[in-house]
N, C-alpha and C positions, 0 to 999 in steps of 0.2 A: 411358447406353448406348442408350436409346431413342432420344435424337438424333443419334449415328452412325448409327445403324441409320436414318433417314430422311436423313441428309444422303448415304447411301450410293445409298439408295433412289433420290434424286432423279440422282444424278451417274450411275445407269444407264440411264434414262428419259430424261438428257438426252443421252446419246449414243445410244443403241439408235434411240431415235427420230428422231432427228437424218439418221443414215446409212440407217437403215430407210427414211424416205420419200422417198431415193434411189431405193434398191433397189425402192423402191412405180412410180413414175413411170415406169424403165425399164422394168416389169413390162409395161405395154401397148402395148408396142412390138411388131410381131408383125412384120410382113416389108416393112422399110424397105427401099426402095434403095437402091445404093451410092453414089450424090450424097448424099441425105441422110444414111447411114452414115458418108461422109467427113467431112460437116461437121460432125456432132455429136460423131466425134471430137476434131475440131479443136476444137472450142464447148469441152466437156468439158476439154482440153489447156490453151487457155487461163483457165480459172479457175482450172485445179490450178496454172499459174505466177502467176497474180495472188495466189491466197493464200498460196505458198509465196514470192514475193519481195516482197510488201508485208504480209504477216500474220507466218506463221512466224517467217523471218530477221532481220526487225527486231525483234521480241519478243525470240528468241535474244540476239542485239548489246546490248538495250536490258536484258535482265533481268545477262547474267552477265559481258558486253563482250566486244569481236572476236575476240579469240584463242578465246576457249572457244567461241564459235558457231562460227566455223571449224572449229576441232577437231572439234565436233556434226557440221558438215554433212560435212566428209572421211569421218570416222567410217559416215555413213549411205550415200554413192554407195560405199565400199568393200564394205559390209556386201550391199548392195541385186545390185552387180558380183557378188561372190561366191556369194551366192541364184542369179542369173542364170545364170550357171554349171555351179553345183550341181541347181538344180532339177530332176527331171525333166519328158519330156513328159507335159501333162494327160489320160487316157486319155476322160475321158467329155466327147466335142466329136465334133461333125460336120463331116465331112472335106465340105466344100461347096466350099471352096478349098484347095488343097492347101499346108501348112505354113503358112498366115496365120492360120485359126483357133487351132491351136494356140499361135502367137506372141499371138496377140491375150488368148485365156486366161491364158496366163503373166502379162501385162504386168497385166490386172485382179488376179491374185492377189497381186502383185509392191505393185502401189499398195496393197491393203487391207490390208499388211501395213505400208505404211508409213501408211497413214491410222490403223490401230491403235493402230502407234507414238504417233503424234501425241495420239490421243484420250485417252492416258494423264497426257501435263502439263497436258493439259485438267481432267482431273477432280481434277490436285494443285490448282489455281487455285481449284477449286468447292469444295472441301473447307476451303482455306485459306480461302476466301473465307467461309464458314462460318462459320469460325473467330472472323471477325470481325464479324461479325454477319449475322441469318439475310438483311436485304433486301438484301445486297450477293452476298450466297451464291446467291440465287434468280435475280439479276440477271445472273450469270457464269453459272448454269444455260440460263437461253432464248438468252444469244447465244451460247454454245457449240453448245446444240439447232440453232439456225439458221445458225450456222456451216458446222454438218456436214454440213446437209442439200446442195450442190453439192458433198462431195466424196463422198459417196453416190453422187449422179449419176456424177461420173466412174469412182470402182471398176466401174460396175453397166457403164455402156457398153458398155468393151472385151470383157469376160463376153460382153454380150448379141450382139454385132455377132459376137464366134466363136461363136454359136452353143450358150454355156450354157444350160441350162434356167432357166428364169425363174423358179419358183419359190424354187430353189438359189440364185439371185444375189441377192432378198428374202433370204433365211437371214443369207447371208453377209455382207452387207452391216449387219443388223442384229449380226451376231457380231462388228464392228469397233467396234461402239461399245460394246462391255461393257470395254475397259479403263478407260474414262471413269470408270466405277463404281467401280473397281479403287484407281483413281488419287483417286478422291473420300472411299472411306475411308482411305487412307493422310493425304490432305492433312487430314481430320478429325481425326483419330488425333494426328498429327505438330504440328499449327497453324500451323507455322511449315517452311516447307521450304526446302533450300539452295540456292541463287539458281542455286551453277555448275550443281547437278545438273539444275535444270528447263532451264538453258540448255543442257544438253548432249542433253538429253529434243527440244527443240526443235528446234534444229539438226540431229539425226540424222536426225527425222522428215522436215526438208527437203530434206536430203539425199538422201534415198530415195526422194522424191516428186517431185524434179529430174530425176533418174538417168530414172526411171521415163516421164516426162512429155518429155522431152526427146530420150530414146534411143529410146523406142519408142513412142511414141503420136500425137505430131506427126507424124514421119518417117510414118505407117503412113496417114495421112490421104490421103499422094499415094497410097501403095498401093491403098485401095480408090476414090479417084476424082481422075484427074490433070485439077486445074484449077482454077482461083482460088477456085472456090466454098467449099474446105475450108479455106483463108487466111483467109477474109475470117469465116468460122465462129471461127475461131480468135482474130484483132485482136475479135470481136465478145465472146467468152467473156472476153479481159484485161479489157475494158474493164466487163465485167457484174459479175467477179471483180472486181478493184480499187472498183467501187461498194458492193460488199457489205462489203468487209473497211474501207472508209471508216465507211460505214452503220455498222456492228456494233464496229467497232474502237475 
């Protein structure tokens, strides 16, 4: 019992912390421009696609095979569309620019919901890993922590650039990473977990974090500043994204 109870320990530590020192880095951001506003969205834009089409979807493809990743990721742009939708407007944001804050809130809530997602086959992996002995267990804990810390970054952005409060984007940003935990005592628990289910775990999460990154955070880049600068932010994030998920992968 005692070492569920740390192996649990460690799979909340390694997310909390992970997307927390996101939510830390965005915190001292105080009144950026909109050139720089643009291109850190874009920065932010392209790492959430570098880990979502070189990390996510090939894990998906690679754990459960195509069909069921597809399935995962349909499953996630449907889910994320219908959020979108449904959600209502965020009431506590400042009206600075009229209906962009609010879009831009939505879309950070929208991703940490899908980062959430994600952080949950993260902690089946840590727990499973466990399972199998503690140095492999530890070793899935740091690169998951390090994993998460740029998709931290990008939930905390779009928050911060509508004009969230900054301490609430640290909160919440660390509140994505407790399914990690969730997902590490089940994988402890289980030892062994079903390959479709984490590839369908996968795949949704990518799905959601496509939808999200693609529909509204790239596009939103020209919104606050029209000119190459948030482009060339964006080829700059794939290419930092795809180093990392190489690095760590």
């Amino acid at each position: 019992m005692n070492r569920i109870l740390a192996v649990t320990i460690i799979g909340f530590i390694s997310g909390m912390v992970g997307t927390g020192i996101g939510g830390v880095i965005v915190f001292f951001l105080k009144n950026p421009g909109k050139k720089f506003m643009g291109t850190l969205l874009g920065f932010t834009g392209g790492i959430m696609l570098a880990v979502v089409c070189f990390d996510l979807m090939p894990h998906a493809f690679e754990i459960g095979g195509m069909i069921i990743g597809f399935a995962g990721i349909l499953f996630g742009v449907a889910a994320v569309f219908l959020a979108d939708i449904i959600m209502p407007e965020v009431p506590e944001m400042r009206s600075v620019s009229a209906g962009l804050d609010s879009t831009l809130i939505k879309s950070g809530i929208l991703l940490g919901i899908g980062i959430a997602l994600h952080n949950f086959p993260e902690g089946l992996a840590i727990g499973s890993g466990f399972a199998a002995g503690n140095s492999m267990g530890l070793s899935i804990a740091i690169v998951m922590g390090l994993h998460d810390m740029p998709e931290g970054i990008a939930m905390a952005v779009p928050l911060r650039i509508g004009g969230y409060n900054r301490l609430k984007i640290v909160f919440y940003t660390i509140v994505a990473g407790i399914p990690t935990g969730i997902g590490a005592l089940i994988g402890a628990l289980l030892g062994e977990i079903s390959p479709v289910f984490v590839s369908l775990c996968l795949g949704f999460a990518g799905g959601a974090m496509l939808y999200i990154t693609c529909g509204e955070l790239i596009p939103k880049t020209q919104t606050l500043y029209r000119g190459r600068i948030p482009t060339i932010g964006m080829l700059a994030g794939i290419l930092i994204g795809l180093y990392i998920t190489m690095i760590l992968g």
